[in-house]
C-alpha positions in Angstrom: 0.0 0.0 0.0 1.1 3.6 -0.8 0.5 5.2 2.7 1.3 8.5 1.3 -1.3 8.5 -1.3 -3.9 7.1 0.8 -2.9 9.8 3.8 -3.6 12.2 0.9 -6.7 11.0 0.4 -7.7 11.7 3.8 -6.3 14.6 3.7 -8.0 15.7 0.6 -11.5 14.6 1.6 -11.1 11.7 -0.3 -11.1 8.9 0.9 -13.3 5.3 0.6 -11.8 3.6 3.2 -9.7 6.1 5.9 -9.1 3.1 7.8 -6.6 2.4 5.7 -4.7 5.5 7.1 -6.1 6.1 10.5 -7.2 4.1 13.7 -4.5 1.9 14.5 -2.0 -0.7 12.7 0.3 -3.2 14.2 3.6 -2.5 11.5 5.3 -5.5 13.6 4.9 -8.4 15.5 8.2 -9.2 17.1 8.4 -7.2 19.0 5.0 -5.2 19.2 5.0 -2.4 17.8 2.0 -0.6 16.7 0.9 3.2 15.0 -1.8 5.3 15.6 -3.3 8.1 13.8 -5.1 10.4 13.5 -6.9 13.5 11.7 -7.6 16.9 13.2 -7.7 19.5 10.6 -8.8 21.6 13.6 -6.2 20.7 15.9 -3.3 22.3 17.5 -2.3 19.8 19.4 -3.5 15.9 19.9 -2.4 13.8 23.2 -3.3 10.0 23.1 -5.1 8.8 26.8 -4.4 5.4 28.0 -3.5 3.4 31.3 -2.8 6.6 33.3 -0.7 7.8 30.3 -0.9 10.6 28.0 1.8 11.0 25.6 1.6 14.1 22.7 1.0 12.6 19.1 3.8 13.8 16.4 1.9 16.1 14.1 3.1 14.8 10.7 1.3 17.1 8.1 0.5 20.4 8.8 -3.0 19.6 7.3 -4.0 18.0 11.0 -2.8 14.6 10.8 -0.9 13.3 13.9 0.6 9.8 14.7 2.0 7.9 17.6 4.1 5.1 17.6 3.4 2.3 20.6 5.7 -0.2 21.7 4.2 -1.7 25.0 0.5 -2.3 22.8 -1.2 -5.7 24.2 -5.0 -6.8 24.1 -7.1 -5.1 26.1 -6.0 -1.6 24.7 -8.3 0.9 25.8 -7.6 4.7 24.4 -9.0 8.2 23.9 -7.5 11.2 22.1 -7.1 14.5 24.0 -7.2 17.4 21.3 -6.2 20.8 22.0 -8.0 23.1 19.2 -6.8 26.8 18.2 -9.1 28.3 20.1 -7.7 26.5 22.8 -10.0 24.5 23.8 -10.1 21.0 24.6 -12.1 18.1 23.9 -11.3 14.3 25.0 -13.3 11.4 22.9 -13.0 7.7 21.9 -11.3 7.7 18.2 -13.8 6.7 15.6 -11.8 4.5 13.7 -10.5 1.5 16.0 -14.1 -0.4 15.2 -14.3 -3.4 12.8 -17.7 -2.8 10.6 -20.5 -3.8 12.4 -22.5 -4.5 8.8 -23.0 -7.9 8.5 -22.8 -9.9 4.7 -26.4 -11.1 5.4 -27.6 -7.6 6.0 -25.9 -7.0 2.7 -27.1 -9.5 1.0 -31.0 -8.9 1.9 -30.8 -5.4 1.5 -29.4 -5.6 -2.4 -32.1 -8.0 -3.3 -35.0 -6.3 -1.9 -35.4 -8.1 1.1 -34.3 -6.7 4.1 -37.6 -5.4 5.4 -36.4 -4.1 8.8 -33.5 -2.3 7.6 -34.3 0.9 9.1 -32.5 -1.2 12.3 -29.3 -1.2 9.9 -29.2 2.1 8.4 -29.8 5.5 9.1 -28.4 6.8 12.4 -28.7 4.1 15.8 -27.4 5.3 19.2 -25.5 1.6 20.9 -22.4 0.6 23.0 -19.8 -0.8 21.2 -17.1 -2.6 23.4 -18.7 -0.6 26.1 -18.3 2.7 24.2 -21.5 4.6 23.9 -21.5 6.4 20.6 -23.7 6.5 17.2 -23.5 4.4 14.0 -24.1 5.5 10.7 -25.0 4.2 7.3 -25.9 4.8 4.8 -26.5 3.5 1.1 -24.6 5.9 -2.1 -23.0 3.1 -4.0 -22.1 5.4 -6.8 -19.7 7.7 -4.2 -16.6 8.4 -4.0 -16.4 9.7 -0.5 -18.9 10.0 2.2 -18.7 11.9 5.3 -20.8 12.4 8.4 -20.9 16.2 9.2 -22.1 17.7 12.1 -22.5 20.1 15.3 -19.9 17.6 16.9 -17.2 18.4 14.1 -18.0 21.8 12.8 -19.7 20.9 9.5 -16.4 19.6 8.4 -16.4 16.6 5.9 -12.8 15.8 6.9 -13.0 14.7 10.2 -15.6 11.9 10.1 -15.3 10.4 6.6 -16.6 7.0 6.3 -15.8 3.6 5.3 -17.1 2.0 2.1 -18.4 -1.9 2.6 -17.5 -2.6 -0.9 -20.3 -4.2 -3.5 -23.1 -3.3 -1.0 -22.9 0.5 -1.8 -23.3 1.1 2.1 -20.9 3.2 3.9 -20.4 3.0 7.8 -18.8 5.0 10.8 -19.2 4.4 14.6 -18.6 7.9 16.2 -18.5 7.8 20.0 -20.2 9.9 22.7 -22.5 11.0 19.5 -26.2 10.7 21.2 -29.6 11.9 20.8 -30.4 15.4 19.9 -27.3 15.7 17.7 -27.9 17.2 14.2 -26.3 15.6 11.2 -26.1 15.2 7.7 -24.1 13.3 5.1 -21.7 15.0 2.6 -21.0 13.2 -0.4 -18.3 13.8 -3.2 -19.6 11.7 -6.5 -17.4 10.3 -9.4 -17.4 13.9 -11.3 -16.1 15.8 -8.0 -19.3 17.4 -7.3 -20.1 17.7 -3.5 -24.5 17.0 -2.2 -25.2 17.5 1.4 -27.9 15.0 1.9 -30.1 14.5 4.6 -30.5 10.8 6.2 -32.9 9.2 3.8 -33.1 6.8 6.8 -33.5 9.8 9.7 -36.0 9.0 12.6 -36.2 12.9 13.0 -35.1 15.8 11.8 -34.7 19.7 12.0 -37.8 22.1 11.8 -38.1 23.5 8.6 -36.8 25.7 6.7 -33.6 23.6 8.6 -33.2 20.5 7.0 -30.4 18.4 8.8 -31.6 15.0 10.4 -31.3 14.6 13.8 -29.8 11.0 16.0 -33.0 10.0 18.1 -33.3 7.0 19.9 -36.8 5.4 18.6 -36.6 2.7 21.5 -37.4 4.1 24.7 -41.2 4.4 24.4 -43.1 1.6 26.4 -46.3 1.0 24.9 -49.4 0.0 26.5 -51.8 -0.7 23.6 -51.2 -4.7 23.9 -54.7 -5.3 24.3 -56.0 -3.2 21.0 -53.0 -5.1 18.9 -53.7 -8.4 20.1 -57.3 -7.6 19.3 -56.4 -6.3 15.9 -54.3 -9.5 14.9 -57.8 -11.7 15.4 -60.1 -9.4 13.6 -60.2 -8.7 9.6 -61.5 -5.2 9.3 -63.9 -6.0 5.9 -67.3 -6.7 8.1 -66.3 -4.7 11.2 -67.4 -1.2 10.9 -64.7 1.5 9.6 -66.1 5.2 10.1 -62.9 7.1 9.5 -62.1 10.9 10.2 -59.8 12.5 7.8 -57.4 14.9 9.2 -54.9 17.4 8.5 -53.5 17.8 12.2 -51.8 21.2 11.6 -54.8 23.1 10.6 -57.2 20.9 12.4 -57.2 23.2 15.3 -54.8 26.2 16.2 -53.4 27.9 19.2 -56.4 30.9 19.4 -53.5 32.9 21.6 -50.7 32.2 18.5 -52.5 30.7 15.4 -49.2 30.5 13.9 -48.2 27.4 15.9 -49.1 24.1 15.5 -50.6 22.2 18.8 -48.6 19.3 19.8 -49.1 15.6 19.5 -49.8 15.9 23.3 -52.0 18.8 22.7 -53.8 17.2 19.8 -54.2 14.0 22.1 -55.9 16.0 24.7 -58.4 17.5 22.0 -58.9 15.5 19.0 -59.1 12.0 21.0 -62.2 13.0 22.9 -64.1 14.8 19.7 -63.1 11.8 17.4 -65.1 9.1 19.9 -68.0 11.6 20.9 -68.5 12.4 17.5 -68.1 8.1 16.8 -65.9 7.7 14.2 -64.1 4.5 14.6 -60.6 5.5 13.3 -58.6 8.4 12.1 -56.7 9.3 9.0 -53.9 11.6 9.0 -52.4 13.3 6.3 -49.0 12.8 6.1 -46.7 13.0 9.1 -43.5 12.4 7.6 -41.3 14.8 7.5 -41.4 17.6 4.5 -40.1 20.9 3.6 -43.3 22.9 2.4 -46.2 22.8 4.3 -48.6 24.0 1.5 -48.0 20.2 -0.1 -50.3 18.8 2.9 -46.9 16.1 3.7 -47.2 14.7 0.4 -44.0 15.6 -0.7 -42.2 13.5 1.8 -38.2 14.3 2.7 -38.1 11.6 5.8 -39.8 8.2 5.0 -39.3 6.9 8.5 -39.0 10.5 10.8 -42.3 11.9 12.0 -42.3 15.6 11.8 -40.9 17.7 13.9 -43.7 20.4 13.8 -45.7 18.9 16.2 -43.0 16.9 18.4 -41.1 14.2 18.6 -41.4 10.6 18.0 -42.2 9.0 21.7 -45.1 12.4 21.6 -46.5 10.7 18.5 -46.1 7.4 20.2 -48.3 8.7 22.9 -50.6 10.0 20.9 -50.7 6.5 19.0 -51.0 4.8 22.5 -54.1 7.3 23.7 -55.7 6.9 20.3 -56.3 2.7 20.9 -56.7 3.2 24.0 -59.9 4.8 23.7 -60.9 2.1 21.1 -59.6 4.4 17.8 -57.5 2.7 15.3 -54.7 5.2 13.2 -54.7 4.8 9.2 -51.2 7.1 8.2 -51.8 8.9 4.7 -48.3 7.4 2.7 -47.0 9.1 -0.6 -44.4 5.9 -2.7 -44.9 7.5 -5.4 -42.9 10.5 -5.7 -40.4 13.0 -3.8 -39.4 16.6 -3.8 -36.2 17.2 -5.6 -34.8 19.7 -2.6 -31.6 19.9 -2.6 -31.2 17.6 0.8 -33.8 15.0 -0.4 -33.2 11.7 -2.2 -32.8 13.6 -5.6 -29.0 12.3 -7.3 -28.5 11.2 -3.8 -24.6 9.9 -4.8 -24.3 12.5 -7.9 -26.3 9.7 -9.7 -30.3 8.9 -10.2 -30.3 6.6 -7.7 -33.7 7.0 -6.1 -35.3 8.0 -9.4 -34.6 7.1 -13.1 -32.0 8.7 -15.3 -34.2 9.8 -17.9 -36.6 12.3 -16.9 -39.4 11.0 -19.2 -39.0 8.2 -16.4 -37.8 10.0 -13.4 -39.9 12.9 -13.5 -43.1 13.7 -12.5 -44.5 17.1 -14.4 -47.9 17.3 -12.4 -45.9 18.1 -9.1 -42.5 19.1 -10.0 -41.4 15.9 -8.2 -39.5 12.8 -9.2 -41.0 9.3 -9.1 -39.3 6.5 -7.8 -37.3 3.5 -9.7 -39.4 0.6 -8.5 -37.3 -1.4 -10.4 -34.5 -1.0 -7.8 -34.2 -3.4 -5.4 -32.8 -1.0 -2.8 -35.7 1.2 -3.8 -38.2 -1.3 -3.6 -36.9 -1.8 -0.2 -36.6 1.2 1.2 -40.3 1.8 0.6 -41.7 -1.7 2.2 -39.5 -0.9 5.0 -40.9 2.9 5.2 -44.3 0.6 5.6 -43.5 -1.6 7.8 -41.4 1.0 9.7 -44.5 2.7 10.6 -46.6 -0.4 11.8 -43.2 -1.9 13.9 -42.4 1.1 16.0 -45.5 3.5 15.6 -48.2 -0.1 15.9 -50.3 2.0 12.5 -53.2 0.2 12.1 -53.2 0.9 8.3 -51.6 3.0 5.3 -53.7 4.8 2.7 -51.7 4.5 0.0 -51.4 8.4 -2.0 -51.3 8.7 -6.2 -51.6 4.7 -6.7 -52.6 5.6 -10.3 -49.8 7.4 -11.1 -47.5 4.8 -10.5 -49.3 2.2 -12.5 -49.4 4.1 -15.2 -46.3 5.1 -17.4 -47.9 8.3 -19.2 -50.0 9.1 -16.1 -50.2 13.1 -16.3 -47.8 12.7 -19.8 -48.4 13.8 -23.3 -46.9 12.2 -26.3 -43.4 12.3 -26.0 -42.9 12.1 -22.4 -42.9 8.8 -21.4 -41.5 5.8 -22.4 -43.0 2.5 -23.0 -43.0 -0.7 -21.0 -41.0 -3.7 -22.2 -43.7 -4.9 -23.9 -44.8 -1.9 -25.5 -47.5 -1.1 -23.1 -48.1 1.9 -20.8 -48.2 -0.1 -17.7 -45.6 0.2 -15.2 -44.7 -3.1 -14.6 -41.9 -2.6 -12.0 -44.2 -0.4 -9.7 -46.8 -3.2 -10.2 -44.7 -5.7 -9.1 -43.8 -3.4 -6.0 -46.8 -3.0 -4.9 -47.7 -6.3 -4.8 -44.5 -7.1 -2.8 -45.6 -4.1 -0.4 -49.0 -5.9 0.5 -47.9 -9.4 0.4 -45.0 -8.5 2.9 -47.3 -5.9 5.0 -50.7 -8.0 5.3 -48.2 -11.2 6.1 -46.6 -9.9 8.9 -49.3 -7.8 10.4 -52.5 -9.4 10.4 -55.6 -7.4 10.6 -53.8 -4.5 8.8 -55.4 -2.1 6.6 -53.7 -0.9 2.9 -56.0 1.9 1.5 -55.3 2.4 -2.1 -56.2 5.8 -3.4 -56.8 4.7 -7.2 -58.8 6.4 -9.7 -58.8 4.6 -12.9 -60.3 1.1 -13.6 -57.9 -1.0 -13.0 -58.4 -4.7 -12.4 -58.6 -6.0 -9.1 -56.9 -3.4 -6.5 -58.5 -4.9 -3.7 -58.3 -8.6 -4.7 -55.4 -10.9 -3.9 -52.2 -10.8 -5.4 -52.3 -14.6 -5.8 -55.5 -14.3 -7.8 -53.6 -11.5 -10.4 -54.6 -8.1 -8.2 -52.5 -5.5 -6.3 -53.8 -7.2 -2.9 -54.8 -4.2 -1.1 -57.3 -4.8 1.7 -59.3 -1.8 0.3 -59.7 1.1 -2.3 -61.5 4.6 -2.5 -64.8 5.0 -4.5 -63.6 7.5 -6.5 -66.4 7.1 -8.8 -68.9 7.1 -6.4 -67.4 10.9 -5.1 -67.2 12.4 -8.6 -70.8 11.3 -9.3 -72.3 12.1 -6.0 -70.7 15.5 -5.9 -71.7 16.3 -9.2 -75.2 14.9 -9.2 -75.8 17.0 -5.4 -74.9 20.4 -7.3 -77.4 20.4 -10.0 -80.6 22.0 -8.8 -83.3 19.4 -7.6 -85.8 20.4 -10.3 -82.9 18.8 -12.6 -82.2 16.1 -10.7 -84.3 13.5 -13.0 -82.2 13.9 -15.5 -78.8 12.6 -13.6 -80.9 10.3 -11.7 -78.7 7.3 -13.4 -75.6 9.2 -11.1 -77.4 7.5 -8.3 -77.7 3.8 -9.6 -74.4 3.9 -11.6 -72.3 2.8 -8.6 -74.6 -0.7 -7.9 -73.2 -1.6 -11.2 -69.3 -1.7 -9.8 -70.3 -1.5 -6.0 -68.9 -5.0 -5.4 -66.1 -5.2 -7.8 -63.7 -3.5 -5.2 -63.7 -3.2 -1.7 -64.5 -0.2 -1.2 -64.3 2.8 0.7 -66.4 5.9 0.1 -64.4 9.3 0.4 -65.3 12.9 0.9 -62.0 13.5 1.5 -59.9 16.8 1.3 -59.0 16.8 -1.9 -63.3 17.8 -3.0 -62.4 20.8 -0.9 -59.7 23.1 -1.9 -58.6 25.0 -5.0 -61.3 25.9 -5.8 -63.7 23.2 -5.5 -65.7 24.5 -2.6 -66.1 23.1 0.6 -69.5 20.7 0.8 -71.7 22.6 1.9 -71.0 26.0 -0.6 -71.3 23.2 -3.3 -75.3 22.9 -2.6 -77.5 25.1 -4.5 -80.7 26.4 -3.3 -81.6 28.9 -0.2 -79.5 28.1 3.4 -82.6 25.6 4.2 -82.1 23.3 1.0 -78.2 23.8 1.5 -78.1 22.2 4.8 -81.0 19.5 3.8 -78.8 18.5 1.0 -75.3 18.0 2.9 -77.9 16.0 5.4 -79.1 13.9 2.3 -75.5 13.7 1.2 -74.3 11.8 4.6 -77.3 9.8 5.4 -76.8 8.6 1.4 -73.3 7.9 2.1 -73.6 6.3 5.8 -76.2 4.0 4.4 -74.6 3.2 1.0 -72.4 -0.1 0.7 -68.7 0.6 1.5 -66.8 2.1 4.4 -66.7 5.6 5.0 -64.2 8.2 4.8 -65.2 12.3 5.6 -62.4 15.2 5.9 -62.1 17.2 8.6 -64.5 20.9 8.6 -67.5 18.6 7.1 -69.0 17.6 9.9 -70.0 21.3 11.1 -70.8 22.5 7.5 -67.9 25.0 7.0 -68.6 27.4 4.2 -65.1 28.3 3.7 -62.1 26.2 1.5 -59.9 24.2 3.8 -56.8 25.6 4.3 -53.6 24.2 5.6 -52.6 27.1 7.3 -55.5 28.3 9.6 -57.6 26.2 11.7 -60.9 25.0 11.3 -64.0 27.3 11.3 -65.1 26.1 15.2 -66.9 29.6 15.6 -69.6 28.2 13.6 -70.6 25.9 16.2 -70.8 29.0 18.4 -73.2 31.3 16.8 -75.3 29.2 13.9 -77.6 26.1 15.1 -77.6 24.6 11.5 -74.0 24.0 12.0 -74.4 22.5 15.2 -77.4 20.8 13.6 -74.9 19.3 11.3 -72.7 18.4 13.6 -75.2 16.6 15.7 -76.8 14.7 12.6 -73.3 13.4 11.8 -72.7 11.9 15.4 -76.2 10.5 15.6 -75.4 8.5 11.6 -72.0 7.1 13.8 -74.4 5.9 16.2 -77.1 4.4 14.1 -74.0 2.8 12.0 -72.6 0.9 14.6 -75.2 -0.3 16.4 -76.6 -2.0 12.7 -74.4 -4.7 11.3 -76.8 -4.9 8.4 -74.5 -0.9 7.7 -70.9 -3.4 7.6 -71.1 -6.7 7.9 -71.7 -7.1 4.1 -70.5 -4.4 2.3 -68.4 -5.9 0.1 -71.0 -8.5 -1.6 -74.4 -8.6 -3.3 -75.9 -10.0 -0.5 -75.7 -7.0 1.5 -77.7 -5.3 -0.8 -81.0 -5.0 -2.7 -82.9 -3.1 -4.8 -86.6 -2.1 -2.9 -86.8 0.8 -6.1 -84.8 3.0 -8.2 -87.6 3.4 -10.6 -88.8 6.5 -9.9 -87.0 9.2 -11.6 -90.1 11.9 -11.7 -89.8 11.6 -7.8 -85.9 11.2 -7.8 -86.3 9.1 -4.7 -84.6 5.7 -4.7 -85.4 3.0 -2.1 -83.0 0.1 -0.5 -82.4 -2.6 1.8 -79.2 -3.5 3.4 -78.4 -6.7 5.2 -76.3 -7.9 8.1 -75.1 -11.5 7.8 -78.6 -12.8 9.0 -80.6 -11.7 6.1 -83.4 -11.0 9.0 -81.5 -8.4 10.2 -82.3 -5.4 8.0 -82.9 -1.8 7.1 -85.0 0.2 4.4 -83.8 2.7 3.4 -85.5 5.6 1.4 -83.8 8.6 -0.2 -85.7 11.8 -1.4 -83.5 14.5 -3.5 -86.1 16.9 -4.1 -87.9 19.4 -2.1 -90.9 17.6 -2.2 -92.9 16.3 0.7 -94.3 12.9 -0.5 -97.9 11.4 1.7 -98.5 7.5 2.0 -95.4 7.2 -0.4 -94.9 3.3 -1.3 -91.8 1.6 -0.2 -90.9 -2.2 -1.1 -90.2 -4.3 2.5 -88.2 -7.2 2.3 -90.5 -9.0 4.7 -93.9 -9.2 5.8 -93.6 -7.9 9.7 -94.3 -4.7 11.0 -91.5 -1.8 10.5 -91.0 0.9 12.7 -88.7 4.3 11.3 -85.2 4.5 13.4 -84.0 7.7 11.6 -84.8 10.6 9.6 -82.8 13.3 8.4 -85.2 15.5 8.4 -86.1 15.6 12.5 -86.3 19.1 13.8 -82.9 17.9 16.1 -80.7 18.1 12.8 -82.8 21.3 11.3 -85.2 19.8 9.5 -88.9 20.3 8.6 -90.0 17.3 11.3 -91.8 15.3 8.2 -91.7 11.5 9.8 -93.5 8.2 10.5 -94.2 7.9 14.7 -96.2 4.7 14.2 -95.0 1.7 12.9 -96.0 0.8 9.5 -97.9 -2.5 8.5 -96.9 -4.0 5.1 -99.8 -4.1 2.3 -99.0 -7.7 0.6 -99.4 -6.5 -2.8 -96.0 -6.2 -5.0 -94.2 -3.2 -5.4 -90.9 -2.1 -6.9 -88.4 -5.0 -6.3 -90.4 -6.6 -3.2 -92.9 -8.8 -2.9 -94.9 -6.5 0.1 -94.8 -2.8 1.1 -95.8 0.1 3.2 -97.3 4.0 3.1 -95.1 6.4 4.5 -94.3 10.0 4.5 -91.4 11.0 2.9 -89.5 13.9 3.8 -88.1 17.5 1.3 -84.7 16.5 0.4 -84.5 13.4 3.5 -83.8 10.0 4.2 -85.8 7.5 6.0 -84.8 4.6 7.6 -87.2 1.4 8.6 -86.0 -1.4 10.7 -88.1 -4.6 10.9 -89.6 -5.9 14.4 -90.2 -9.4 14.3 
């Protein structure tokens, strides 16, 4: 070996493997004699600490590098370096480079075939004891670099003093530093082939600076003790598909704000404290939150994600959002985490040319690119990608116990020209524009995911027709547990803006969705994205006076509550808020305060909650014809539709009737399943949730003569712009 050259290396900030040069080395046997250096480019002095001994290191190059030579060296050789610095002060630590690597070849070997799915306890940044020194290890994966450095608080943002060492083929480098420990910021510098220096954050950071600071931050994720056992082993016994899943969609920065200083965010022990209780008063059985990973601009909601396994910082760290995790099952709520694989920013920190090469995203940017967002998409195709995305999922459902991931933008990865025009994509293998690699990810995702964690949810957020998102893998789908009615929204929302007196003219918008209804699982969505840019929120998107406004979002709910699927509303729609949803202010809760047809609102969604879970004939089929049939849809004059639902004991039933014009309708006919008395359980239109108080106190008797789809039926009053609900009594 050429020591010079490879102390110039070090020297020069460029260096693979500085243990080549530094640490120590035995340069004879007979008799012992061994060399130790190292280099302190910040250093005016370095003494070398052991057995009671301090003896001053020979500065060899005026760059910083000092050496010792040892003659009385023998097994167990304990040592620290003492530097004296030009300022003159003086700092004592254990010297980084005496450590064997700790990466093992079967680490290696998972990780670069796509299978190492707890990797986040290889990589990234781990506070441990090494032969009893406490300190930090780092990796990280930049195959293509020449150099990579841990820089720091701890050594002045200098990419000389902590370069690490490369573990060949594997493309991960490593470095122990010790007494490095939680709450020290960090980043990686990295020089590339061409010379060209990126400072990266960790794309394996547990947390990380508040932005506009971007460095990631050593935190131990370890010390939280949950006490949840009771929910998980619950939820390891218990498929979600015919339980009942009333989820609240949530932004939790703009949720609610800090009245005293709307400009800052509430905590995750804040939010625990607020949104816990509202979320089970008001009944919804889980919550949805919009991303938590950590991002750089607020305004993209977390979808543009800079820290696949680090929970924000804006609201605390990660043992608060533990907590929060813990209090949420505790009181009986699951957590579903809003998760964007898709795509990521290209900030300069990010994952974008993370070693000077595309090696997160594709080379060509008709591949790499994505020209809707100004982001770049991912190279499923990777192994090492592919990996670091199933272990961001499982990540999250290990050490945060998630009960579910609603997948962001699945169409946009299926699809090769998704958001493209001629020109700008290129075509599969085969000539197709189907993205085969990310197909092939995702299957791995919820293979992997659903094996490991039984009673998981995986939410696909997928708006185009393709085959079988929510069937198994083995039987040729994507095998996630469950996917959005997107459909169903666009329809809805259309058909509830056209004036009633034109409502028989869309009145297919209200069948269309028995068609497909069972072809997925499904989950029904009013979710944030109907409410921004433009779109309105809900309620500004009903025409007539205030009265009919309010009657529809009423007729909009009890439609959707009663309607086969699980249900999914966004935050701000449960008190009617007039205004967009914005990510930067809080939620309009004055409403509540000073107009009763909010509160009226508010009240009618709680009371659906209630009505859905005490019915299984709401959930326990939703996902088959059996759960529902036809009692009319007929009557298009009228638009009023009529429906039964059914639990698993076909006896255990509701009627449901649906009137979408301002019409009040006397000794209306409704189709029964069954010849037995009926009594109504609901109305939308009871003077409780603001309505007119149009509704059926006596039970009704069915008339054995056919009618619509049943073989029997009753009389009933039928409320303007309402929805009835019968329930038989045997």
């Amino acid at each position: 070996m050429d020591v010079i050259h490879e102390i110039n290396r070090v020297i020069n900030s460029d260096q693979h493997d500085p243990f080549t040069v530094l640490g120590f080395h035995i340069i004879s046997h007979d008799p012992m004699r061994v060399i130790f250096r190292t280099f302190q480019p910040h250093a005016q002095s370095v003494r070398m600490l052991f057995r009671d001994q301090a003896r001053h290191m020979y500065k060899m190059r005026e760059e910083g590098l000092f050496e010792i030579e040892i003659s009385d060296y023998s097994e167990p050789f304990d040592y620290s370096y003492e530097v004296t610095y030009f300022d003159h002060t003086v700092n004592t630590f254990k010297d980084p480079y005496r450590f064997l690597p700790q990466f093992s070849d079967f680490d290696s070997h998972l990780f670069n075939n796509g299978n190492h799915y707890q990797i986040y306890n290889k990589l990234g940044a781990h506070p441990t004891t090494i032969d009893a020194i406490s300190g930090t290890i780092f990796r990280v994966w930049a195959p293509s670099a020449r150099r990579v450095s841990v820089i720091g608080d701890f050594n002045y943002w200098d990419s000389r003093v902590h370069q690490m060492r490369s573990l060949g083929s594997s493309g991960i480098w490593e470095l122990f530093i010790p007494g490095i420990s939680q709450g020290q910021a960090y980043k990686y510098e990295i020089r590339s082939q061409d010379m060209r220096l990126y400072e990266k954050a960790d794309p394996y950071q547990f947390f990380a600076e508040l932005r506009p600071k971007s460095a990631s931050i050593v935190w131990d994720i370890h010390t939280y003790e949950w006490r949840d056992q009771a929910w998980m082993e619950r939820r390891m016994h218990s498929a979600p598909y015919d339980r009942p899943l009333s989820i609240y969609e949530v932004h939790l920065g703009s949720w609610r704000r800090d009245p005293a200083d709307p400009d800052r965010f509430l905590s995750f022990r804040e939010l625990g404290d607020l949104l816990i209780p509202y979320i089970k008063e008001m009944g919804f059985t889980h919550l949805e939150i919009m991303p938590i990973m950590e991002h750089p601009f607020d305004e993209s909601w977390g979808y543009q994600i800079t820290g696949y396994f680090a929970v924000t910082s804006r609201y605390g760290t990660p043992q608060d959002f533990m907590d929060f995790i813990d209090r949420c099952h505790e009181n009986g709520i699951g957590i579903i985490l809003d998760w964007a694989p898709s795509h990521f920013p290209t900030d300069g920190h990010a994952l974008g040319r993370f070693d000077g090469t595309a090696l997160y995203e594709h080379e060509d940017p008709r591949q790499g690119s994505h020209p809707e967002w100004g982001t770049l998409i991912f190279n499923f195709g990777r192994k090492e990608v592919s990996n670091f995305l199933i272990a961001s999922a499982m990540f999250w459902m290990d050490k945060f116990h998630i009960d579910g991931l609603r997948v962001d933008a699945v169409a946009s990865m299926l699809y090769l020209d998704y958001a493209k025009n001629d020109g700008e994509w290129v075509p599969n293998r085969y000539g197709g524009k189907e993205n085969i690699e990310a197909i092939e990810f995702i299957r791995h995702l919820n293979c992997i995911t659903h094996a490991n964690y039984p009673g998981i949810m995986m939410i696909a957020e997928e708006s185009t027709s393709f085959y079988g998102v929510s069937r198994s893998a083995d039987l040729g789908g994507l095998g996630f547990g469950f996917k959005w009615n997107m459909g169903w929204m666009n329809d809805m929302l259309l058909f509830f803006s056209r004036d009633p007196l034109f409502r028989k003219y869309q009145h297919n918008s209200l069948t269309f969705s028995m068609l497909y209804a069972f072809s997925e699982n499904f989950i029904l969505p009013l979710s944030h994205d109907e409410v921004v840019h433009g779109k309105k929120s809900l309620i500004d998107k009903m025409p007539g006076d205030p009265w009919q406004k309010f009657a529809n979002l009423r007729l909009l709910f009890a439609f959707m509550w009663t309607h086969p699927g699980k249900k999914l509303l966004f935050m701000g729609a449960e008190i009617a808020q007039f205004s967009e949803w914005y990510c930067k202010v809080s939620l309009d809760w004055h409403l509540l305060e000073h107009n009763a047809a909010n509160r009226q609102i508010q009240h009618l969604v709680k009371a659906l909650n209630r009505l859905y879970l005490a019915n299984p004939a709401l959930w326990e089929v939703d996902f088959s014809h059996a759960g529902f049939r036809w009692m009319d849809f007929k009557d298009v004059d009228n638009s009023i539709v009529a429906y039964a639902r059914f639990a698993k004991d076909p006896k255990n039933h509701l009627v449901c009737l649906l009137n979408f014009t301002p019409q009040v309708h006397k000794d209306y006919k409704i189709g029964v399943p069954e010849q037995v008395k009926y009594r109504e359980i609901f109305s939308s239109d009871y003077t409780e949730f603001g309505g007119t108080n149009v509704y059926n106190p006596e039970p009704l008797y069915p008339i054995h003569e056919p009618f619509g789809e049943a073989s029997q039926h009753v009389l009933a009053s039928i409320p303007p712009l309402g929805v009835i609900i019968l329930k038989p009594e045997y």
